[in-house]
C-alpha positions in Angstrom: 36.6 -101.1 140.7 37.3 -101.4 137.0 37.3 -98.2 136.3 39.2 -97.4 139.2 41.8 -100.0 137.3 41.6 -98.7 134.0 42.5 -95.1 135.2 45.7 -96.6 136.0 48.3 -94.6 139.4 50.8 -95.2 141.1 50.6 -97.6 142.9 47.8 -99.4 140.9 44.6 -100.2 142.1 44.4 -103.6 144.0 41.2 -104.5 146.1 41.5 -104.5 150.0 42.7 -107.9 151.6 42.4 -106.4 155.3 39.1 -108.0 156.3 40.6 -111.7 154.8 42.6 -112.1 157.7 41.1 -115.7 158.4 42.2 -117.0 154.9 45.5 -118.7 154.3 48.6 -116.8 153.7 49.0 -119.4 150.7 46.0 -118.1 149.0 46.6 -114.9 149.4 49.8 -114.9 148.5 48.6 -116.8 145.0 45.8 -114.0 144.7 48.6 -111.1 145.1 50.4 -112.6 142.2 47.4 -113.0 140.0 47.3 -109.2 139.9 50.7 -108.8 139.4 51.5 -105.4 137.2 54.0 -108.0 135.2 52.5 -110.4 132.9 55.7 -112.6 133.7 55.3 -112.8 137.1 51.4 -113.7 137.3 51.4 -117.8 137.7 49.9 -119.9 134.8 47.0 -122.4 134.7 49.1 -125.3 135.3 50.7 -123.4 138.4 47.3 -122.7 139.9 45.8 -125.8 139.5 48.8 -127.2 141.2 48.4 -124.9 144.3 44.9 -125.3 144.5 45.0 -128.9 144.8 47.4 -129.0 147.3 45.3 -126.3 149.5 42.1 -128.7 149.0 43.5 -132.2 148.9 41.5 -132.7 151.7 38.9 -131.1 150.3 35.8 -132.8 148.4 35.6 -129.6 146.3 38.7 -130.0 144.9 37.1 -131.7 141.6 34.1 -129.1 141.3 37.8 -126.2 141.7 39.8 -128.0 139.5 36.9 -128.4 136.5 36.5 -124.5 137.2 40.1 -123.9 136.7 39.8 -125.9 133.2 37.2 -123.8 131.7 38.9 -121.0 133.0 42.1 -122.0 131.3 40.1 -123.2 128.0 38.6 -119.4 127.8 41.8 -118.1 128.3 43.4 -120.1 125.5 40.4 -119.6 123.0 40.7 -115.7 124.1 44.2 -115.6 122.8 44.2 -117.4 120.1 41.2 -115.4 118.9 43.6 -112.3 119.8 46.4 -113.5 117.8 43.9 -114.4 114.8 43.1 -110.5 114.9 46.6 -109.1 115.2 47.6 -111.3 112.3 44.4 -109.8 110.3 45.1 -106.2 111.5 49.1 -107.0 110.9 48.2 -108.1 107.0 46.0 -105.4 106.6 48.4 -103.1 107.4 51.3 -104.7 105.3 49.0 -104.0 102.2 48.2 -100.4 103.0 51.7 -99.8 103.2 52.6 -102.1 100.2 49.7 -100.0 98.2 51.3 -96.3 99.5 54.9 -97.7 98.4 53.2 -98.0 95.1 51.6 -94.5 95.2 54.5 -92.9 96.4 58.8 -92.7 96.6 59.8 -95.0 98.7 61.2 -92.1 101.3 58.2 -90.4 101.4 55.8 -93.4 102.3 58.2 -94.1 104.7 57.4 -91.0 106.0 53.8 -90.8 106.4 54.4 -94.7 107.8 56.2 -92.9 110.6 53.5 -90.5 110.9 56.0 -87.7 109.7 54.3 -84.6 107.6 55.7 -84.4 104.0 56.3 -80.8 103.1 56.9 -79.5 99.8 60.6 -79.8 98.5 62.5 -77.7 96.1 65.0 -79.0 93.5 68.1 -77.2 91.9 68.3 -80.0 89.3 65.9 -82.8 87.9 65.6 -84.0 84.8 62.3 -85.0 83.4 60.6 -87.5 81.1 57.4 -87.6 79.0 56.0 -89.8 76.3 52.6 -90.7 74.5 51.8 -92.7 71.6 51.1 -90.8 68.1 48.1 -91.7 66.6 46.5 -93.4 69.8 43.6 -91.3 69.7 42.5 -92.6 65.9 43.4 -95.5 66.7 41.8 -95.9 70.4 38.4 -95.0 67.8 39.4 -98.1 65.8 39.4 -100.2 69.0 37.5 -101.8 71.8 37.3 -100.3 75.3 38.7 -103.6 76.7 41.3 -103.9 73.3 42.6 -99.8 74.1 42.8 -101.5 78.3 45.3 -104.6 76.9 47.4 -102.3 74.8 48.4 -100.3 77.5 48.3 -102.2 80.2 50.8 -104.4 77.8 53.2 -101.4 77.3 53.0 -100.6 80.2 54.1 -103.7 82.5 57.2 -103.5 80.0 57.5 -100.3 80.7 57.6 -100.4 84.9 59.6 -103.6 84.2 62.4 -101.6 82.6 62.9 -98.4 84.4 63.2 -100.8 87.3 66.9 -100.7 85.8 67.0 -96.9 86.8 67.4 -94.6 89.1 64.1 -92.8 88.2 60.5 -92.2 89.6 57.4 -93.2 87.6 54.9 -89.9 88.5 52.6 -90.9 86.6 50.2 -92.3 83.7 47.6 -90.8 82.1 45.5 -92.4 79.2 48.6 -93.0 76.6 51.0 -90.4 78.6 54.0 -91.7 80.4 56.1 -89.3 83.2 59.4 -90.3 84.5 61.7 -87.9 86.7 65.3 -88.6 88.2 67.4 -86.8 90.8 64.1 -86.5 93.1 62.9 -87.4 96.0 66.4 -88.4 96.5 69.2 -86.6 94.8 71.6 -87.8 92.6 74.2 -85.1 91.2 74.7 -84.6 87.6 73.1 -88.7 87.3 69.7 -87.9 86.6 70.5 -86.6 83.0 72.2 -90.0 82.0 69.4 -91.9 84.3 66.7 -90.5 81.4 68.7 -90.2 78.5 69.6 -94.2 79.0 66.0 -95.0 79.9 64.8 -93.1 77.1 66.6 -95.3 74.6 65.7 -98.7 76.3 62.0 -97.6 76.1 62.5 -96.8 72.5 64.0 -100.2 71.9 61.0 -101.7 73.4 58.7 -100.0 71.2 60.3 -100.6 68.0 59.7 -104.8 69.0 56.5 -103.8 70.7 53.2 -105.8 69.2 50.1 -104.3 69.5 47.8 -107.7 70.1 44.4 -106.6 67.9 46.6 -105.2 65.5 49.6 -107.1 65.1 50.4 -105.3 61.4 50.7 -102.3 63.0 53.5 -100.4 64.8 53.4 -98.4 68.3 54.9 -94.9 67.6 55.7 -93.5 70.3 57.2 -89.7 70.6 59.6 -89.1 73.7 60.6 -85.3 75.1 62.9 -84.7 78.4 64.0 -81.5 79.9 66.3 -80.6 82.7 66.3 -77.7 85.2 64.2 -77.1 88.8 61.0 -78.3 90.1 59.0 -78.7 93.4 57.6 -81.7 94.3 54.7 -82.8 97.3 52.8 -85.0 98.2 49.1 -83.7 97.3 46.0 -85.2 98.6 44.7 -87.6 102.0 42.5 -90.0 100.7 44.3 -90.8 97.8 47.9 -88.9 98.3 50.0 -88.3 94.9 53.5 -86.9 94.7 53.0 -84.2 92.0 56.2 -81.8 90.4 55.6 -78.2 89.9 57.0 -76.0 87.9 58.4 -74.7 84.7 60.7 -77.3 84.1 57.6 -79.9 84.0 55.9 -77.5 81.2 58.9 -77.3 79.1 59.2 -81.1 79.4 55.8 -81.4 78.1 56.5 -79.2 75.1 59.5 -80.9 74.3 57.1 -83.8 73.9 54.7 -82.8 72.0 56.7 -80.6 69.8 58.7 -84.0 69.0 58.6 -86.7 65.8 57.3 -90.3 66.4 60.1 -92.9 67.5 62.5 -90.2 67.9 63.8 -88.5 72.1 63.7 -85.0 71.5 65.9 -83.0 73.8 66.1 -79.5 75.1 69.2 -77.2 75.0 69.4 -77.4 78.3 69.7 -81.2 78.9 72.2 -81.3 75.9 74.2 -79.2 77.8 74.7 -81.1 80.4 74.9 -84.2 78.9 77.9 -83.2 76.6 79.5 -82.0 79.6 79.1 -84.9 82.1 78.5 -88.0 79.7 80.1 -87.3 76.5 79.3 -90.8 75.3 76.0 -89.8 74.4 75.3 -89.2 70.3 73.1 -85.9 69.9 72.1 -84.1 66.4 71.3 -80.8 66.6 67.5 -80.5 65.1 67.6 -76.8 64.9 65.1 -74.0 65.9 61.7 -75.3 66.8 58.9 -72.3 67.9 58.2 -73.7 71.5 54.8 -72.6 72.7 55.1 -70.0 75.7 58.9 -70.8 75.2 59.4 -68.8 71.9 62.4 -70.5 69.6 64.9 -72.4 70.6 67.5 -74.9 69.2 66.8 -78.4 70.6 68.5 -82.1 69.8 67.8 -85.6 69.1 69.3 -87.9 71.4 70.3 -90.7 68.5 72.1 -93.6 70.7 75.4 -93.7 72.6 78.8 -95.5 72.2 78.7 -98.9 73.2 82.3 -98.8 74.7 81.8 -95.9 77.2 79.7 -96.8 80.6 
């Protein structure tokens, strides 16, 4: 029988009431509802005890039926509140998996994989992109404890995440001392992703020229900044632990502008000064002049110096 009412049809499985013909038409009628395919039209506890004691007033049983019905009702409330206590547990735990993969990922694309949605690989015309480390940090990671290395960049950091916040950019990644930032993906943004990392840039540099290092307090954070714009692809890579990566040339040269850069100074290639002039003239660059880029041969590249105060 239960399996016969697990399985389910059309119409569903009810036992047979043709051999109860000497019961009353009361009862039955209460048992038919009981079963009811609607939740909302199956009486309550209070509704059967109700019938039942009208069927038996004349009955001595009727206080043996009605403690039945009381323990019946008590299981039935304990049962659901034990049910809600686990769909509240199963509800939080959710809300945390998908707070955790909003932290792991755009927001679009979690929402994605929320949805159950495959994420496929995306191309981009136009994305500008971001890179920074600290100079020095391995000498001075020597210098340092574990736990005092830990501090410093968990301390840069929180300022860090706290101000791109202000931006319409994507924080890829950190690794050790390196810091990647990209704008104009997963959602595009026009010609805005060049001003989105050029202004973000400079805040960050702001923040590291008042930055204090906490076990070193006489020192200064120098930290050398290199962005690039032109194409990418971007995916999410990974199950267990997914991570939206960028692909491409665009990320190399990116990385070259970094490392080919000076402490405290945003080195910029030819082709984000490009744009940059021609979309947000308010911008102040310097031509640096040829700089041997490796795999990239030479090239003329800028320094992004600051930008008016009066222009948005």
């Amino acid at each position: 029988i239960v399996e016969n009412v697990k399985n389910g049809g059309h119409p569903a499985f009810r036992p047979s009431t043709e051999d109860e013909a000497a019961a009353e038409e009361e009862v039955m009628q209460m048992m038919k509802k009981c079963w009811a395919e609607e939740c909302m039209e199956r009486p309550d506890f209070q509704q059967l005890k109700t019938i039942i004691r009208r069927l038996n007033k004349d009955n001595e049983s009727g206080n043996i039926l009605d403690n039945l019905l009381s323990r019946m009702e008590q299981y039935a409330n304990n049962l659901e509140a034990l049910v809600q206590e686990r769909t509240a547990d199963y509800l939080e735990e959710k809300r945390r998996c998908e707070e955790l993969l909003y932290q792991l990922l755009p927001k679009s694309v979690a929402s994605q994989l929320i949805a159950g949605k495959s994420v496929v690989a995306e191309t981009y015309d136009c994305v500008t992109i971001y890179f920074s480390d600290i100079v020095g940090f391995t000498a001075l990671s020597a210098q340092s404890t574990p736990l005092q290395v830990v501090d410093l960049l968990n301390d840069l950091y929180t300022r860090f995440d706290a101000i791109i916040e202000n931006f319409d950019v994507y924080k890829v990644e950190t690794i050790g001392d390196a810091y990647m930032v990209v704008s104009g993906l997963p959602v595009r943004n026009g010609t805005l992703h060049t001003r989105e990392i050029a202004s973000m840039s400079l805040a960050l540099l702001r923040e590291v020229e008042t930055f204090t290092i906490r076990h070193r307090p006489e020192d200064k954070l120098k930290l050398r900044i290199g962005m690039h714009t032109g194409p990418c692809v971007a995916g999410v890579v990974g199950l267990k632990m997914p991570r939206y990566c960028l692909f491409g040339d665009t990320v190399n040269t990116a990385s070259r502008m970094e490392s080919n850069g000076q402490p405290l100074k945003i080195h910029v290639s030819p082709t984000t000064q490009k744009m940059l002039a021609e979309h947000y003239p308010s911008f102040i660059l310097e031509l640096r002049g040829e700089v041997d880029m490796k795999g990239k041969g030479r090239m003329n590249t800028y320094w992004l110096l600051g930008k008016h105060e009066t222009d948005c």
